[in-house]
C-alpha positions in Angstrom: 136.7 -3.7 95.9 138.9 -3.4 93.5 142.9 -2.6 93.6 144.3 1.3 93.6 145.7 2.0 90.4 148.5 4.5 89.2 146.7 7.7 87.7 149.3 9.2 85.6 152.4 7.8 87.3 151.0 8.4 90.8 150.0 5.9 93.2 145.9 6.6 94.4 147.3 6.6 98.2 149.4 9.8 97.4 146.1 11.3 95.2 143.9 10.6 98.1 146.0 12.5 100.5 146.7 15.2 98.2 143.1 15.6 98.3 143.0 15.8 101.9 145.6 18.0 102.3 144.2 20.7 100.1 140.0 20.3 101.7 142.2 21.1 105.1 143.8 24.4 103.4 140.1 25.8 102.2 138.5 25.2 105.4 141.7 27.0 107.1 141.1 29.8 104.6 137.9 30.6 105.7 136.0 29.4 102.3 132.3 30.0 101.5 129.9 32.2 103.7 130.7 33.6 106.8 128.9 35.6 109.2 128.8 39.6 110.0 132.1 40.8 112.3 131.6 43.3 114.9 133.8 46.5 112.9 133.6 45.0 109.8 132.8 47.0 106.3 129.7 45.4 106.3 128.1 47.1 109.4 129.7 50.2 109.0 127.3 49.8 105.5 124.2 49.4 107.5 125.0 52.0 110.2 125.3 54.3 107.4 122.4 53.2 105.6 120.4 54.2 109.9 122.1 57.6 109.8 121.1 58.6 106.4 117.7 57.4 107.3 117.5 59.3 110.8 118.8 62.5 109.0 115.6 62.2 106.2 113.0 62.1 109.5 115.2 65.0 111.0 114.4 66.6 107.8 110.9 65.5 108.1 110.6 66.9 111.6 112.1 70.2 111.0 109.9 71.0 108.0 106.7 69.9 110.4 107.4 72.0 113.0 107.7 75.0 111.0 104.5 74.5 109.1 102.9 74.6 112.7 105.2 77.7 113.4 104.1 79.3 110.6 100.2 78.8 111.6 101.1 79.8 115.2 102.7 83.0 113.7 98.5 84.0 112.4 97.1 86.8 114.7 94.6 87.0 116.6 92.0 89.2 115.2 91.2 92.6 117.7 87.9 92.5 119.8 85.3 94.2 118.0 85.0 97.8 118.3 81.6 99.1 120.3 79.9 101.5 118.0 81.0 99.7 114.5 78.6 102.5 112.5 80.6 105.5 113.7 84.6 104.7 113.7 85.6 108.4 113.9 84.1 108.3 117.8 85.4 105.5 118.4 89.2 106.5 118.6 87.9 110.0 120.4 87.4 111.4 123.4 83.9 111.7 124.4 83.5 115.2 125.9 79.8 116.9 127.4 80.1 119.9 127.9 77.0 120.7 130.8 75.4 123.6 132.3 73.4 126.3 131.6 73.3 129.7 129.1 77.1 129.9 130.0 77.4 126.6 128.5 74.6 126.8 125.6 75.5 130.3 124.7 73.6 132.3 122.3 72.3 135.8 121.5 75.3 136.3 119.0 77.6 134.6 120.7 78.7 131.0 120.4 79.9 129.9 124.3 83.3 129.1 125.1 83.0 125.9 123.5 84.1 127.0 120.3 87.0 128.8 121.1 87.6 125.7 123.2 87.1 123.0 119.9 89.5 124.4 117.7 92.1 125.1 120.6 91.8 120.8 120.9 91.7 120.6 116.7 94.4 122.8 116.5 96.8 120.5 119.4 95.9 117.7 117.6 93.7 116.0 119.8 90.5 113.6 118.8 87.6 114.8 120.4 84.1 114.5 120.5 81.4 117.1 121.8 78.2 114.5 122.8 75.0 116.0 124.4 71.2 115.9 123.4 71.7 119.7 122.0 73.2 121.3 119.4 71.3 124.8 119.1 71.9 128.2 120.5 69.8 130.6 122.5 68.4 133.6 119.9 70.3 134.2 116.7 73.8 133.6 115.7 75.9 134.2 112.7 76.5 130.8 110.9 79.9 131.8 110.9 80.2 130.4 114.7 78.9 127.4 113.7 81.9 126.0 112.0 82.8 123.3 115.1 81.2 120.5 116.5 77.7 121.9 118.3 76.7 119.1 120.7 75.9 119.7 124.2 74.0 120.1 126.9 73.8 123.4 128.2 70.2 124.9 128.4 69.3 128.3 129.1 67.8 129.8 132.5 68.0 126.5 134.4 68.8 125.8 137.7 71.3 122.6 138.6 68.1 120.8 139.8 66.7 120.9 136.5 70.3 119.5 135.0 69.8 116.8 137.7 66.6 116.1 137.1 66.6 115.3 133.2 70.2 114.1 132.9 69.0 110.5 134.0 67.3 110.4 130.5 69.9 112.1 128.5 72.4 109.9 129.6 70.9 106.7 127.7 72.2 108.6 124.3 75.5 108.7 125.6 78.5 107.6 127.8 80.9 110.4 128.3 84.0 109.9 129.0 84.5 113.7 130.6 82.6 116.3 131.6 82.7 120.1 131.8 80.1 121.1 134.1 79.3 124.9 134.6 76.5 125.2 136.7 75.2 127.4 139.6 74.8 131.1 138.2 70.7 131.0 138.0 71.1 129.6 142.0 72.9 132.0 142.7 71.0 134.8 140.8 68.0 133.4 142.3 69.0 133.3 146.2 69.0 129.7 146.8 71.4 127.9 149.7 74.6 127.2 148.5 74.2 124.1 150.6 71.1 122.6 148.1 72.8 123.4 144.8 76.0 121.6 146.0 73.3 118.7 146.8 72.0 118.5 143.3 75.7 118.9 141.6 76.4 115.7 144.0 72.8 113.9 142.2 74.2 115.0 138.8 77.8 113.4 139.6 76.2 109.6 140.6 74.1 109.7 137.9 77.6 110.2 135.7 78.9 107.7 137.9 76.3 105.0 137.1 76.8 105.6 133.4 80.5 105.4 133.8 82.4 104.5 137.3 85.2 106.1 135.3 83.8 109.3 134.2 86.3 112.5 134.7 84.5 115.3 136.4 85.8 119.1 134.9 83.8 121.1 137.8 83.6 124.7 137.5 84.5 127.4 139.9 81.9 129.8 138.1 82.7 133.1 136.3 81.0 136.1 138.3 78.4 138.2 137.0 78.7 142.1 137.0 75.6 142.8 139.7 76.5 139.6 141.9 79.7 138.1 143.1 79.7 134.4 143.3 83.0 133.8 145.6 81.2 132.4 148.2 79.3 129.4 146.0 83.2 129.0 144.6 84.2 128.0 148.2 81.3 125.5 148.7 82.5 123.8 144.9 85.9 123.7 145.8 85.3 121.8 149.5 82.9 119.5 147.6 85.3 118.3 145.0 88.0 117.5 147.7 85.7 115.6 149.9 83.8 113.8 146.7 87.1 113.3 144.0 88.5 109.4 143.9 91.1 107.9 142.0 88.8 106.2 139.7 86.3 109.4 138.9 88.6 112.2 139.7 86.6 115.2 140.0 89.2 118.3 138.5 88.6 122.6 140.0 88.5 124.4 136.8 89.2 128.0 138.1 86.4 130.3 135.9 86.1 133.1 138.6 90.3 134.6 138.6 91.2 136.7 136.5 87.5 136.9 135.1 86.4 140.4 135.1 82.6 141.0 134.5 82.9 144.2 133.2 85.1 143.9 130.5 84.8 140.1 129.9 81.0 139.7 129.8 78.1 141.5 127.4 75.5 140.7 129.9 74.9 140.4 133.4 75.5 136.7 132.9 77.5 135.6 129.8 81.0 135.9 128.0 82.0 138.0 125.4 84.6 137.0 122.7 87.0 137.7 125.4 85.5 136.5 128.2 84.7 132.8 125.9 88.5 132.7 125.0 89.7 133.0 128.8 86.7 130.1 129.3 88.3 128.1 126.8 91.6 128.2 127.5 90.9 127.5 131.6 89.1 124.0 130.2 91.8 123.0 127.4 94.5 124.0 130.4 92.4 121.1 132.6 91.7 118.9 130.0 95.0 118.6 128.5 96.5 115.7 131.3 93.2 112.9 130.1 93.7 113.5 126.7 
């Protein structure tokens, strides 16, 4: 090995610790790599560089759940409607108006059901006259033909004849109220009160059957000039408060006061204009609370 020489005036023992000296002042100094410090710059970097990425999926989230807001927001669509050929009927009150010749009317006069249509046209309700009729009895000017001419009223018959046939008619239609009028020829003719209240109970469950929610309009009927018909009135009016119910109420409509036979009818049996306008306003009076 050889000697240490002077380098420039210095000894190599001095150079040699120099050297040492300063490899001890780096390492102090914290020279070269070092690792990641809890609060340091460095992981407030990356915890920025986590929030900005949570914020994009935030973004992402919010603009998902209002796509599937926006699809929940579709309606829907109504329950289609029953009759889909007729959509005027639909929306209206179906209405039969049943009986006899009081009901059908005829020999010049029209019945009380046209006074009684426009009185509903002109209050703004939607009704519908159903029936498997729309004639009159004899002639009558077309004039009184201007409203809507279904029904079932049929001249000369007894209520066992309405009874009788109404199980047929009834597959045409469902009403949804009913005027019956019925009872004059029974009484004209002599029968018990007791047997036409029977059949006006047949013709109510056959309703019934069609439609557990039918409304019943029952008549107290107008008089006639040579016979009174008080007496059948009380028998209609016991029958409807032993036979009404909350779900198929059955309504008095009260024909017979302030019905005068004399000056309201032209026949033994039937209205005249007068007589059909106090008819017509005794129904649209009933009808007006199941409208």
């Amino acid at each position: 090995m050889s000697r240490c020489q002077k380098v420039g005036g210095v000894p190599c023992f001095y150079r040699l610790f120099l050297s040492l000296l300063v490899l001890l002042f780096l390492n102090a100094c914290g020279g070269g790599s070092s690792p990641i410090v809890a609060g340091s710059d460095n992981q407030d970097t990356t915890q920025d560089t986590q929030d900005n990425s949570d914020a994009q999926d935030n973004v992402s989230d919010t603009e998902d759940n209002t796509s599937i807001q926006d699809n929940s927001d579709t309606q829907t669509p109504p329950d289609p409607i029953d009759n889909p050929d007729d959509v005027t009927t639909q929306t209206a009150t179906r209405i039969l108006p049943l009986g006899d010749s009081v009901t059908q009317g005829g020999d010049g006069f029209a019945s009380y059901r046209r006074a009684l249509w426009f009185k509903l046209k002109n209050a703004g309700y939607k009704v519908d006259f159903i029936g498997s009729h729309s004639g009159f009895e004899g002639d009558i000017d077309n004039n009184l033909k201007d409203f809507d001419l279904d029904h079932e009223g049929h001249w000369a018959w007894e209520t066992n004849q309405l009874e009788e046939n109404l199980t047929e008619w009834i597959n045409a239609y469902s009403p949804d109220i009913v005027l019956l009028h019925t009872g004059t020829n029974d009484v004209d003719r002599g029968h018990s009160h007791s047997s036409t209240i029977d059949e006006i109970d047949g013709i109510i469950r056959t309703l019934r059957d069609k439609n557990p929610k039918v409304i019943i309009l029952l008549a107290k009927i107008i008089p006639m000039k040579n016979t009174d018909t008080a007496e059948f009135n009380h028998f209609v009016g016991a029958f409807a408060a032993s036979e009404t119910s909350q779900n198929s109420p059955i309504i008095i409509v009260d024909h017979y006061s302030g019905y005068d036979p004399q000056s309201d009818s032209h026949d033994n049996y039937h209205p005249n204009s007068n007589g059909e306008e106090k008819m017509a306003t005794q129904w649209f009076n009933a009808l007006q609370p199941y409208l």
